[in-house]
CHARMM internal coordinates of N, CA and C (Angstrom, degrees):
IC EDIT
DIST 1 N 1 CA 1.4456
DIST 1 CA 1 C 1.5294
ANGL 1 N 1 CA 1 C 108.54
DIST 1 C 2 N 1.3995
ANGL 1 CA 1 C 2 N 106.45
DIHE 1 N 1 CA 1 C 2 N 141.80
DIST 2 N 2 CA 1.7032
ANGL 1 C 2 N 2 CA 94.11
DIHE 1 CA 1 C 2 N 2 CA 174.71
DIST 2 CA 2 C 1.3245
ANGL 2 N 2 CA 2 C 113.06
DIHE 1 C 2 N 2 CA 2 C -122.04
DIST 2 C 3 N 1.6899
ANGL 2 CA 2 C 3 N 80.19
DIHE 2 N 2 CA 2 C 3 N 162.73
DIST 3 N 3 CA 2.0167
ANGL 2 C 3 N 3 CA 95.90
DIHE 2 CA 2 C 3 N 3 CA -136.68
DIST 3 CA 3 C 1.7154
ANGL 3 N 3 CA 3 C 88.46
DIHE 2 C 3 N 3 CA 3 C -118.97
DIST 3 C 4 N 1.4771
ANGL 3 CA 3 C 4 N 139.27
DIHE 3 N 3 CA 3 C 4 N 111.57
DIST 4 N 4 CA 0.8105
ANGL 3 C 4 N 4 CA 118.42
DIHE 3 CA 3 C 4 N 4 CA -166.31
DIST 4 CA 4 C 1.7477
ANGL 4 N 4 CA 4 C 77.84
DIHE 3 C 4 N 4 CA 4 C -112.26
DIST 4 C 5 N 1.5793
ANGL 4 CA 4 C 5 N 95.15
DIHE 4 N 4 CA 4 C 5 N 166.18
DIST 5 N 5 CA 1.6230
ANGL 4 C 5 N 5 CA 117.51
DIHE 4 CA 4 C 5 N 5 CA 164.06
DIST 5 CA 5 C 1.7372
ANGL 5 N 5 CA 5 C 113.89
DIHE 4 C 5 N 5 CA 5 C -99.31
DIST 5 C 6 N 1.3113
ANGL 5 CA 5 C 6 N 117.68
DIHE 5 N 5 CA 5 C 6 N 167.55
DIST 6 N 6 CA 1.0484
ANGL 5 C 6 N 6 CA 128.09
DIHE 5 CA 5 C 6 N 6 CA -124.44
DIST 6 CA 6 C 2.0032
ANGL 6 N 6 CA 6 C 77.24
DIHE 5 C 6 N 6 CA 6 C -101.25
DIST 6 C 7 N 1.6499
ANGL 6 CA 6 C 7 N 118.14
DIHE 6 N 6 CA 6 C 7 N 128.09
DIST 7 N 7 CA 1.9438
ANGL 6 C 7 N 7 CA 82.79
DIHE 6 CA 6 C 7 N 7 CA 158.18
DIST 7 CA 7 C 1.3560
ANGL 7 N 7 CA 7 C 133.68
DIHE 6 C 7 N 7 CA 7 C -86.40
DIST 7 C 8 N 1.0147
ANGL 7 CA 7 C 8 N 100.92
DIHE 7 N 7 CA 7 C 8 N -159.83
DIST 8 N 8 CA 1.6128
ANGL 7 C 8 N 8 CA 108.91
DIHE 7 CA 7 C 8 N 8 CA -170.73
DIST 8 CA 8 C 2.0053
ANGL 8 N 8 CA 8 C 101.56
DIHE 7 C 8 N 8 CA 8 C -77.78
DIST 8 C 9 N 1.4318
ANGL 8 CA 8 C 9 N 125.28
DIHE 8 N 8 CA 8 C 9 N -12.03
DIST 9 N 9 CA 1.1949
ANGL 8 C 9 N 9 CA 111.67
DIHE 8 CA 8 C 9 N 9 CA 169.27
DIST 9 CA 9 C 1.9290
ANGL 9 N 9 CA 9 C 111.63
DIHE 8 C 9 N 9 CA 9 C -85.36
DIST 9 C 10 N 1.3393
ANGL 9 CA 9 C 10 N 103.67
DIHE 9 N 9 CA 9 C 10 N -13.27
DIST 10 N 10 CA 1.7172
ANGL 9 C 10 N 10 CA 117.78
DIHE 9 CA 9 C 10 N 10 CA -166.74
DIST 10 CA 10 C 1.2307
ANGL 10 N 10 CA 10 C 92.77
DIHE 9 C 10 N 10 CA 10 C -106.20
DIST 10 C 11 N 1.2117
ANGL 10 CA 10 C 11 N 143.13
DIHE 10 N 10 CA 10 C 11 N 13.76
DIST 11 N 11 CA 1.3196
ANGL 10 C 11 N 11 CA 153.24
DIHE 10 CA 10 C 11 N 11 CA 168.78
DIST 11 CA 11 C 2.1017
ANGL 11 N 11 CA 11 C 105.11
DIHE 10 C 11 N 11 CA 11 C -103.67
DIST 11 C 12 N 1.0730
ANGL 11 CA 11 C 12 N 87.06
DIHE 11 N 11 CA 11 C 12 N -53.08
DIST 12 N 12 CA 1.1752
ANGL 11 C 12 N 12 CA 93.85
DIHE 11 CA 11 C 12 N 12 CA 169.95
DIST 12 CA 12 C 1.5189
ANGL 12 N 12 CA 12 C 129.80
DIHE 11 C 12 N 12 CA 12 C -68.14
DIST 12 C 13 N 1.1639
ANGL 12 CA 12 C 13 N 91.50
DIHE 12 N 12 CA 12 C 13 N -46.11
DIST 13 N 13 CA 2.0384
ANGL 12 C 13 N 13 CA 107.29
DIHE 12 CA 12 C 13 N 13 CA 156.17
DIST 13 CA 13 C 1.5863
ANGL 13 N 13 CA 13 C 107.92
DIHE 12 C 13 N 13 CA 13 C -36.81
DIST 13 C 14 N 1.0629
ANGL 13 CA 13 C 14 N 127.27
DIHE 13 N 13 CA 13 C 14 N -61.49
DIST 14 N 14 CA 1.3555
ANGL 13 C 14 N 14 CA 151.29
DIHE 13 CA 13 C 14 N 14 CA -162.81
DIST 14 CA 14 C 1.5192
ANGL 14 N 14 CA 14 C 94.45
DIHE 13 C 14 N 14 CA 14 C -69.67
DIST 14 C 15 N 1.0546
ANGL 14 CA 14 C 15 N 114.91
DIHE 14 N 14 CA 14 C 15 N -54.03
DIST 15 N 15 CA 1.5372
ANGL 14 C 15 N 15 CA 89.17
DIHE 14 CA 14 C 15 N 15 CA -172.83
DIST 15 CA 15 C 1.6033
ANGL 15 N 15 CA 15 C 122.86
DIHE 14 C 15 N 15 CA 15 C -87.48
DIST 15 C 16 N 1.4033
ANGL 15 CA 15 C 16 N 95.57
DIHE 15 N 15 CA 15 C 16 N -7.49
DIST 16 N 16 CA 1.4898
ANGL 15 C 16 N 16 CA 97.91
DIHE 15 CA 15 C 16 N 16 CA 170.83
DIST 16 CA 16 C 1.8464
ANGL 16 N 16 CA 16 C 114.59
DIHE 15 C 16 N 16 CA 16 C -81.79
DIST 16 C 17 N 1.4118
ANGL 16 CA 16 C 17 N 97.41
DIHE 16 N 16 CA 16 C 17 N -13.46
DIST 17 N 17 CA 1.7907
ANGL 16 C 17 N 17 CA 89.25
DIHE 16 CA 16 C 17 N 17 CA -169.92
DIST 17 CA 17 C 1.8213
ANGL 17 N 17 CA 17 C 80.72
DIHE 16 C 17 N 17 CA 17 C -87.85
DIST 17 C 18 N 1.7701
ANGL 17 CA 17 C 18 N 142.58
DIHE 17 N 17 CA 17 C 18 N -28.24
DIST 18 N 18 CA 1.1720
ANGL 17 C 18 N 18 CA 143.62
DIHE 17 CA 17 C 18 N 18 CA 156.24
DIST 18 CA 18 C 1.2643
ANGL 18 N 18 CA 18 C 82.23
DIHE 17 C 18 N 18 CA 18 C -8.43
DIST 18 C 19 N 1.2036
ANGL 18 CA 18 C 19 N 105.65
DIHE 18 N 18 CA 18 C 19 N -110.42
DIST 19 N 19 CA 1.6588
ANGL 18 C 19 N 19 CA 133.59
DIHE 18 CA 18 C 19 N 19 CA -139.86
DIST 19 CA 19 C 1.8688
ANGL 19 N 19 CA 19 C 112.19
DIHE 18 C 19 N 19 CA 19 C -49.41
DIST 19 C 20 N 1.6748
ANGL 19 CA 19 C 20 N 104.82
DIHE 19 N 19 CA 19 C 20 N -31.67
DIST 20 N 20 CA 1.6571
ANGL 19 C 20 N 20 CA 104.18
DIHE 19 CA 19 C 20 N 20 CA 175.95
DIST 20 CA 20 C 1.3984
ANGL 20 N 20 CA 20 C 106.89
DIHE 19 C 20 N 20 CA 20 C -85.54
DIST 20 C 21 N 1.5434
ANGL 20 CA 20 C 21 N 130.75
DIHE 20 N 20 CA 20 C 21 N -2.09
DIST 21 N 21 CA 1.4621
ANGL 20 C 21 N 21 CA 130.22
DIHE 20 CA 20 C 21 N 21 CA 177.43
DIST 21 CA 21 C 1.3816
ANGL 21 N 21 CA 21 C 102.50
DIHE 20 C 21 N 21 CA 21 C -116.52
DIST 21 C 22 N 1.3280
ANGL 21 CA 21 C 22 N 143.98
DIHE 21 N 21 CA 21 C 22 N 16.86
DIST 22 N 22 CA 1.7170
ANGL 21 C 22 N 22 CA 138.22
DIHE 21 CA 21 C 22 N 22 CA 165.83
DIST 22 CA 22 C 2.0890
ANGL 22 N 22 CA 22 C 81.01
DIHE 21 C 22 N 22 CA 22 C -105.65
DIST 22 C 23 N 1.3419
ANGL 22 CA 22 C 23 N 107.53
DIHE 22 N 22 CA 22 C 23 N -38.08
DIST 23 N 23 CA 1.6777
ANGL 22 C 23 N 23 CA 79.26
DIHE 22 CA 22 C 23 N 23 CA -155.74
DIST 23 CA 23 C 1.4738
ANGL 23 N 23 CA 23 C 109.76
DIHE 22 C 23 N 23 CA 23 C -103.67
DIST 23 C 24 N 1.7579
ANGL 23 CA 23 C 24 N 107.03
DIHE 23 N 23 CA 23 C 24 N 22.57
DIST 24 N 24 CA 1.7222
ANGL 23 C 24 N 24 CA 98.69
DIHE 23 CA 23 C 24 N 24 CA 161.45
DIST 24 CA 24 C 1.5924
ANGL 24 N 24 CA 24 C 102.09
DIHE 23 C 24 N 24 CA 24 C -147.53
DIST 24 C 25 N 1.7994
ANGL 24 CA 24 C 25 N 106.17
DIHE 24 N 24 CA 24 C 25 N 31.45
DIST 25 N 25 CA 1.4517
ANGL 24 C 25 N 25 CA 103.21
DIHE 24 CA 24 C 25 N 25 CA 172.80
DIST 25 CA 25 C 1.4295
ANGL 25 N 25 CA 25 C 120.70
DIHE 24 C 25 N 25 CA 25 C -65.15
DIST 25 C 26 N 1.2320
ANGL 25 CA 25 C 26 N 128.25
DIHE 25 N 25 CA 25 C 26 N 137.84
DIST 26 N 26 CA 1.7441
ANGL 25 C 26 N 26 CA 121.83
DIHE 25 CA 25 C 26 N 26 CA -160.41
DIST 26 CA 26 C 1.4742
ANGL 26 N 26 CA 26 C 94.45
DIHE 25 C 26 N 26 CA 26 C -123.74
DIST 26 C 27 N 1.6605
ANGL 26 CA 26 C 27 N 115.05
DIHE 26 N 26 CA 26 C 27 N 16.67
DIST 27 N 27 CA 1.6016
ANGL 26 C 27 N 27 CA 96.40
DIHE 26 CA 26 C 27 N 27 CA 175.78
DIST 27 CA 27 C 2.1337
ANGL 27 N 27 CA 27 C 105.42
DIHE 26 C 27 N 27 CA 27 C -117.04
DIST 27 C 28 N 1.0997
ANGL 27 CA 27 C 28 N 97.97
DIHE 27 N 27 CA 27 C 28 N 156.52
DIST 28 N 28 CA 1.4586
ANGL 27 C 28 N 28 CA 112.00
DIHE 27 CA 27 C 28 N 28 CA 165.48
DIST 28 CA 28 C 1.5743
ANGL 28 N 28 CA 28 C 113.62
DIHE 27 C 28 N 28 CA 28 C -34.36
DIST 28 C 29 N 1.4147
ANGL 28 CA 28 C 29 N 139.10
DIHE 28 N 28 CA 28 C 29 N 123.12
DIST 29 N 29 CA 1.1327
ANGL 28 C 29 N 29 CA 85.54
DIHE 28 CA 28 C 29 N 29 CA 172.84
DIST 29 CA 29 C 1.6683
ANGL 29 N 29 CA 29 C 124.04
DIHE 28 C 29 N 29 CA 29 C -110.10
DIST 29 C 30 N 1.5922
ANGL 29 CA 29 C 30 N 103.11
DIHE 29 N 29 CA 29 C 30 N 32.74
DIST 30 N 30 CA 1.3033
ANGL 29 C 30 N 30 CA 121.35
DIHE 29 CA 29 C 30 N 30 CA 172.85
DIST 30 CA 30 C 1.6579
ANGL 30 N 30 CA 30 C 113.39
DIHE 29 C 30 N 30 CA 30 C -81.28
DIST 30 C 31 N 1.1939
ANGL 30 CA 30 C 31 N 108.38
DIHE 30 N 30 CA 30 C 31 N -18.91
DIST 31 N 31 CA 1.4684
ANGL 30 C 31 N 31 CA 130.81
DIHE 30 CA 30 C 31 N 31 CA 169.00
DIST 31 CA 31 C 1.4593
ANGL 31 N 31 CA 31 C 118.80
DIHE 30 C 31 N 31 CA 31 C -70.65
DIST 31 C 32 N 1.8660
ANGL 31 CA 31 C 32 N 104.55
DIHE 31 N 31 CA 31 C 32 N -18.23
DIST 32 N 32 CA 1.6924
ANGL 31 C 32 N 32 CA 83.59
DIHE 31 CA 31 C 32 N 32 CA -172.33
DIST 32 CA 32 C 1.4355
ANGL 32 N 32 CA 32 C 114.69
DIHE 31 C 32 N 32 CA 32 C -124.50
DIST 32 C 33 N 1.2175
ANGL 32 CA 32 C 33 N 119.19
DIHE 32 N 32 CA 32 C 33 N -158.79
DIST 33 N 33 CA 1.6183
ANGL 32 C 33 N 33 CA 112.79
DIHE 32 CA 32 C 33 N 33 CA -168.54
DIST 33 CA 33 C 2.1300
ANGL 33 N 33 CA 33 C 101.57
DIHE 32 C 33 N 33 CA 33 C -164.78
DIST 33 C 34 N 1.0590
ANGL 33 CA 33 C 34 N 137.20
DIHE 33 N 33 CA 33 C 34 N 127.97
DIST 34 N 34 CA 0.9173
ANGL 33 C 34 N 34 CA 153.57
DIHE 33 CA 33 C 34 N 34 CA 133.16
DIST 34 CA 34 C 1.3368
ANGL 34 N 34 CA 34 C 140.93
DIHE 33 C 34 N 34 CA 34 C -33.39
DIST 34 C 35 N 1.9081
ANGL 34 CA 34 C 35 N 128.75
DIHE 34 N 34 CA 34 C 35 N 62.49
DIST 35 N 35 CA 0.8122
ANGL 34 C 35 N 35 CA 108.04
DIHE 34 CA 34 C 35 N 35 CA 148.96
DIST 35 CA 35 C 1.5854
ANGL 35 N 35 CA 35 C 164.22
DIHE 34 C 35 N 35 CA 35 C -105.76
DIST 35 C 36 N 0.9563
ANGL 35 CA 35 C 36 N 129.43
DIHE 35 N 35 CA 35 C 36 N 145.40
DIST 36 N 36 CA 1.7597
ANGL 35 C 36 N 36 CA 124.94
DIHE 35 CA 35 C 36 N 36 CA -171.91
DIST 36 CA 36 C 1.0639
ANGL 36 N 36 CA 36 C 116.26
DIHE 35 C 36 N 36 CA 36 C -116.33
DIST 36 C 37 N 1.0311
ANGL 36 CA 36 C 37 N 133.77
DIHE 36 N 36 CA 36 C 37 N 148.11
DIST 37 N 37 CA 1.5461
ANGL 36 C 37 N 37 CA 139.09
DIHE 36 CA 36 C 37 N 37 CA 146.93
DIST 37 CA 37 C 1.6882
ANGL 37 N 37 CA 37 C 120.59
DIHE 36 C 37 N 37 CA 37 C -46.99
DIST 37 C 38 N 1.2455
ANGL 37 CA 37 C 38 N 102.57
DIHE 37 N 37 CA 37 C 38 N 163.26
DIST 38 N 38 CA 1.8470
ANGL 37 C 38 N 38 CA 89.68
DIHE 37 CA 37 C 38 N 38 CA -162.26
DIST 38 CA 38 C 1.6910
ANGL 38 N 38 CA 38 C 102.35
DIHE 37 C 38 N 38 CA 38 C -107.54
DIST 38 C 39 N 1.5562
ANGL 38 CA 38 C 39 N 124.09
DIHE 38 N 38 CA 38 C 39 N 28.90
DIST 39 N 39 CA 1.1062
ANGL 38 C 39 N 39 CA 116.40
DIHE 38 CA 38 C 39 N 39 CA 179.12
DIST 39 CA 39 C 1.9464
ANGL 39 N 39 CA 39 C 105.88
DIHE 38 C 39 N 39 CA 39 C -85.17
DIST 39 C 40 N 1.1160
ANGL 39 CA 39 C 40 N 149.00
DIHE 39 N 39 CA 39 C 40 N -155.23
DIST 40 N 40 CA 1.5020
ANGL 39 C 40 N 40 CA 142.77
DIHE 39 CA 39 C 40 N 40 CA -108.46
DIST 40 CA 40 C 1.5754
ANGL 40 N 40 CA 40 C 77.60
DIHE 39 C 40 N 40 CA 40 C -140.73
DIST 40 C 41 N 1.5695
ANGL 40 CA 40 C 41 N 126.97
DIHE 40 N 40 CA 40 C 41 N -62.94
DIST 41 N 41 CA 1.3529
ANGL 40 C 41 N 41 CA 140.42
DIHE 40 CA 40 C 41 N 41 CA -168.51
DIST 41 CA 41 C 1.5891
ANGL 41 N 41 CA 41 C 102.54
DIHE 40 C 41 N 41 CA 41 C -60.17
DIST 41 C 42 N 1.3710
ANGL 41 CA 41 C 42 N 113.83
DIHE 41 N 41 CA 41 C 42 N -69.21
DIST 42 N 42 CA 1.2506
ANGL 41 C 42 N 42 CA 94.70
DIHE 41 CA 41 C 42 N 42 CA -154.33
DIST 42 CA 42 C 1.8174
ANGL 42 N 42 CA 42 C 114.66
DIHE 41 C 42 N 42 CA 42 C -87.97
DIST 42 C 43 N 1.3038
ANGL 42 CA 42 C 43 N 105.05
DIHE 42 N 42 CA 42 C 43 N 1.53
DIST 43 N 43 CA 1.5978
ANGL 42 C 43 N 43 CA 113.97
DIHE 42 CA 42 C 43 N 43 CA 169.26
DIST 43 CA 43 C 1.8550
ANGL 43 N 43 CA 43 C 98.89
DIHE 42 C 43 N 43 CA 43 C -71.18
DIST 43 C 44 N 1.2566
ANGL 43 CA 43 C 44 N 114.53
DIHE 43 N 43 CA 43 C 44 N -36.07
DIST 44 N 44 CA 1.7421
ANGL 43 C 44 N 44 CA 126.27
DIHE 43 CA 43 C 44 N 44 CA -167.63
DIST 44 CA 44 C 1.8036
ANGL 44 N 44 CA 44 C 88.23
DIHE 43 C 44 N 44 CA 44 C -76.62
DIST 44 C 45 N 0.8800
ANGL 44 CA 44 C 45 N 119.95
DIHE 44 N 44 CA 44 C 45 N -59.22
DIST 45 N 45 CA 1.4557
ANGL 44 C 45 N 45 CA 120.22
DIHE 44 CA 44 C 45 N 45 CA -176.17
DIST 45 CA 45 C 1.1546
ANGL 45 N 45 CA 45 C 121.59
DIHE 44 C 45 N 45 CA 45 C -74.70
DIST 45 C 46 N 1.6089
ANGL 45 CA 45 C 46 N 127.58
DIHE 45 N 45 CA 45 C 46 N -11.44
DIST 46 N 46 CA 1.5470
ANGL 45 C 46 N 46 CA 129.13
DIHE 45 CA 45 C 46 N 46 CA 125.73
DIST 46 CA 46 C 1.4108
ANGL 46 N 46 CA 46 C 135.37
DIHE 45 C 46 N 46 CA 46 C -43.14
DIST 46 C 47 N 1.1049
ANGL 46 CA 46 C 47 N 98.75
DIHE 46 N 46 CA 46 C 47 N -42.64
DIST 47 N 47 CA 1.4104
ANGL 46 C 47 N 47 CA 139.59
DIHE 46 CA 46 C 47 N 47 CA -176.08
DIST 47 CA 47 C 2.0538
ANGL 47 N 47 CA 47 C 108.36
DIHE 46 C 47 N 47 CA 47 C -57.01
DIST 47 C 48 N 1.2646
ANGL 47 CA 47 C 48 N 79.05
DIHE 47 N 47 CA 47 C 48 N -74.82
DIST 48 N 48 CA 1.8954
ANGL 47 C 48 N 48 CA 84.89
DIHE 47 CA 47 C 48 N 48 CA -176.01
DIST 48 CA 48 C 1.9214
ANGL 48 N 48 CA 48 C 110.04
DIHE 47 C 48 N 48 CA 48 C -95.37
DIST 48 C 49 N 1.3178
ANGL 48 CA 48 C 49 N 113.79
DIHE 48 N 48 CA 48 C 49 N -7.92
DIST 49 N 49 CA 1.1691
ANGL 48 C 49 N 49 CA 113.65
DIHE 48 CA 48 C 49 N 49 CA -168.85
DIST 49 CA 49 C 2.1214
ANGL 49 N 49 CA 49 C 105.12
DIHE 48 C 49 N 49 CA 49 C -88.34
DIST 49 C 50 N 2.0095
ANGL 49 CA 49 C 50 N 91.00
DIHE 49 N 49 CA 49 C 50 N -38.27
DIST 50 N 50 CA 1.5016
ANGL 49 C 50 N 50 CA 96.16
DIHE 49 CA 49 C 50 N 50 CA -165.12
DIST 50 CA 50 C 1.3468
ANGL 50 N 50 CA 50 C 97.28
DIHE 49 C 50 N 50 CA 50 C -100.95
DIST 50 C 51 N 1.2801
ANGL 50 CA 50 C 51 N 123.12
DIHE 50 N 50 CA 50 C 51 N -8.20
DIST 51 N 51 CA 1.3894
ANGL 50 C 51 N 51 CA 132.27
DIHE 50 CA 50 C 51 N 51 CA -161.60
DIST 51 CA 51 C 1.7511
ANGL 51 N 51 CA 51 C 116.52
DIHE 50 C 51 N 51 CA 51 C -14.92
DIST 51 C 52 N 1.6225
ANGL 51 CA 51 C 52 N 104.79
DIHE 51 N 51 CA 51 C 52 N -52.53
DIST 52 N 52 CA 1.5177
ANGL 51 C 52 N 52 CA 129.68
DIHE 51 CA 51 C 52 N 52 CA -160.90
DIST 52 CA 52 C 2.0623
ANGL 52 N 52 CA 52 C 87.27
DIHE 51 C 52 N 52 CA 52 C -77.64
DIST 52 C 53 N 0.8338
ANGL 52 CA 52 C 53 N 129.30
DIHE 52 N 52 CA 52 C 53 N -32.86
DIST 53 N 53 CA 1.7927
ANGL 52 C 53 N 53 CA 134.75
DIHE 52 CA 52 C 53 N 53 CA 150.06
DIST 53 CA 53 C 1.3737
ANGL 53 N 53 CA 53 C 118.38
DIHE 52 C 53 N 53 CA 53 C -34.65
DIST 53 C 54 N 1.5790
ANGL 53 CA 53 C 54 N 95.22
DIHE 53 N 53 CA 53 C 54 N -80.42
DIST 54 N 54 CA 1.7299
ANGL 53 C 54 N 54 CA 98.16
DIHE 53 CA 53 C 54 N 54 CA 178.14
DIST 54 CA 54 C 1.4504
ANGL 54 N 54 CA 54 C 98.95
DIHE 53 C 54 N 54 CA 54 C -47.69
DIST 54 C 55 N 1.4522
ANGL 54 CA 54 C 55 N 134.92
DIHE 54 N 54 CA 54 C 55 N -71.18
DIST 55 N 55 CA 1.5599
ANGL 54 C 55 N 55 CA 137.30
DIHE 54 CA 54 C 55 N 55 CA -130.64
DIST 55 CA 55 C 1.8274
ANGL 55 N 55 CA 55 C 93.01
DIHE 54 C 55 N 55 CA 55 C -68.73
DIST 55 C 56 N 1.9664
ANGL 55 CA 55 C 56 N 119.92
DIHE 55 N 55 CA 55 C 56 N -16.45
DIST 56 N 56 CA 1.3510
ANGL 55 C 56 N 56 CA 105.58
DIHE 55 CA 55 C 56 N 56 CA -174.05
DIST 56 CA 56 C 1.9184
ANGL 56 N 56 CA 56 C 102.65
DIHE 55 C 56 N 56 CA 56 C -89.94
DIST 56 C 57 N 1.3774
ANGL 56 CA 56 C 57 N 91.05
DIHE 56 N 56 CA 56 C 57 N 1.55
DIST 57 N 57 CA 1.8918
ANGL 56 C 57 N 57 CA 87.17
DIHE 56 CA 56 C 57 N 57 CA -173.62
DIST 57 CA 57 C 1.5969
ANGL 57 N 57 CA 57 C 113.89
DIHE 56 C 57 N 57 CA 57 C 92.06
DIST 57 C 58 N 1.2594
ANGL 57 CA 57 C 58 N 101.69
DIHE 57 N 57 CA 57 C 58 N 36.48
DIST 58 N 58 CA 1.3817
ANGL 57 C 58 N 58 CA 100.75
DIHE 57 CA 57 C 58 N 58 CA 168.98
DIST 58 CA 58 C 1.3726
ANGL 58 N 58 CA 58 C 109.65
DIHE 57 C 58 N 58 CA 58 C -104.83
DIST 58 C 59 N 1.7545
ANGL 58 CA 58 C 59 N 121.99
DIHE 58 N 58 CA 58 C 59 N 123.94
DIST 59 N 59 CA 1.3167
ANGL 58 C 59 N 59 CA 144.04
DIHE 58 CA 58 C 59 N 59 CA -172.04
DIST 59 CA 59 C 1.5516
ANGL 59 N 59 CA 59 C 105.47
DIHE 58 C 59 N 59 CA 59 C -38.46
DIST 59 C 60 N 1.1122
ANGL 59 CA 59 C 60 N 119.16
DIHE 59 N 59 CA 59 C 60 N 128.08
DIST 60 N 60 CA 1.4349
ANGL 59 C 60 N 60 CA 118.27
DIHE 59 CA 59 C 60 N 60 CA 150.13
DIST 60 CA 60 C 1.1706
ANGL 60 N 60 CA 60 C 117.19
DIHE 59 C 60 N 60 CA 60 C -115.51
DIST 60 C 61 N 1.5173
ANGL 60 CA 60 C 61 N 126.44
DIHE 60 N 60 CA 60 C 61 N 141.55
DIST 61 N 61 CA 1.3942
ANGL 60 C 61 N 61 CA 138.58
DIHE 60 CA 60 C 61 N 61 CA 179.86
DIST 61 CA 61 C 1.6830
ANGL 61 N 61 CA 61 C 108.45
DIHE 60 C 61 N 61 CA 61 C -137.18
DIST 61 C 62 N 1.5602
ANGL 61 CA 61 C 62 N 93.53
DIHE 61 N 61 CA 61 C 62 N 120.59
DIST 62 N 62 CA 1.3092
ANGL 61 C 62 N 62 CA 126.75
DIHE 61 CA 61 C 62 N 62 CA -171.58
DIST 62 CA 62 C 1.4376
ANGL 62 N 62 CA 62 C 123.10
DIHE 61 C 62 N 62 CA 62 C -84.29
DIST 62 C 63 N 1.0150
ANGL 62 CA 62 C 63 N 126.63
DIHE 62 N 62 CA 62 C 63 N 91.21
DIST 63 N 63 CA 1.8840
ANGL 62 C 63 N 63 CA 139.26
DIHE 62 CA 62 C 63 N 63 CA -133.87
DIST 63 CA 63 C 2.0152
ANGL 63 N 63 CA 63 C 89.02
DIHE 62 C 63 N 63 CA 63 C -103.54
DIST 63 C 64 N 0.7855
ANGL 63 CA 63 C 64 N 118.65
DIHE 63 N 63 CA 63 C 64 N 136.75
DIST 64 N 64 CA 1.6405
ANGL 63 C 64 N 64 CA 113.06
DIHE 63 CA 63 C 64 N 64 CA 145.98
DIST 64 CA 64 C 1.4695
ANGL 64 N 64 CA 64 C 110.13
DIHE 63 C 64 N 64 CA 64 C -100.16
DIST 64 C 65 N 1.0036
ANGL 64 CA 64 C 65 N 112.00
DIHE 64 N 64 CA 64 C 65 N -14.11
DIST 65 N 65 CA 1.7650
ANGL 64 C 65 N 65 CA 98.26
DIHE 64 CA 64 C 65 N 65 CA -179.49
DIST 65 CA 65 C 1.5955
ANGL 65 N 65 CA 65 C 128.39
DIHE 64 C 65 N 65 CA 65 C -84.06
DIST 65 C 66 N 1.8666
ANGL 65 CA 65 C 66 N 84.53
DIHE 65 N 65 CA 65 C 66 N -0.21
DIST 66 N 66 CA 1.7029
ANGL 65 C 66 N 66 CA 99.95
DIHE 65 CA 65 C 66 N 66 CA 161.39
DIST 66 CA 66 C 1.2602
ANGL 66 N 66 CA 66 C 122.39
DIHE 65 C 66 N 66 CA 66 C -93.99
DIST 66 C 67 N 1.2190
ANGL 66 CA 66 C 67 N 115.09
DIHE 66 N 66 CA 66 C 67 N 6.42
DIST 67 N 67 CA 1.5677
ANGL 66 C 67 N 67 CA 128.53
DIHE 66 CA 66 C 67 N 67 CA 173.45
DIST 67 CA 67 C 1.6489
ANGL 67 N 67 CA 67 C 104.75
DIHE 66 C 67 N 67 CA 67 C -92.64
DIST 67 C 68 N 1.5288
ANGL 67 CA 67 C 68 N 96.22
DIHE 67 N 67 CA 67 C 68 N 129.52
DIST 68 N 68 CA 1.7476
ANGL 67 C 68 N 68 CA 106.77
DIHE 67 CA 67 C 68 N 68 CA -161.94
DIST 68 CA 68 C 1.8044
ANGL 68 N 68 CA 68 C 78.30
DIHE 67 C 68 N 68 CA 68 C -141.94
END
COOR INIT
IC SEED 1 N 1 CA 1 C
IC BUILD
């Protein structure tokens, strides 16, 4: 299957939707949970988009059956 990585303009995407989803997130974030599929893109776009998520300890669970 091919697994592409994210580029350097979808990298950049990611950190801009970062910054408009830490400063008008309206959920708990003991309430939430992270999941992705385990291909290269959307773990990277977990990665730089939820980043400020992961670093508070919010669970991520890595599904293959979300990989289509």
């Amino acid at each position: 299957m091919f697994d592409p990585k994210l580029t350097d303009k979808g990298i950049e995407q990611c950190k801009t939707l970062a910054s408009q989803l830490e400063a008008n997130f309206p959920y708990k974030k003991e309430d939430c949970r992270i999941v992705v599929s385990p291909l290269s893109r959307t773990l990277q776009t977990a990665q730089h988009s939820l980043g400020w998520l992961l670093e508070s300890g919010v669970p991520v669970d890595v599904r293959a059956e979300w990989q289509v």
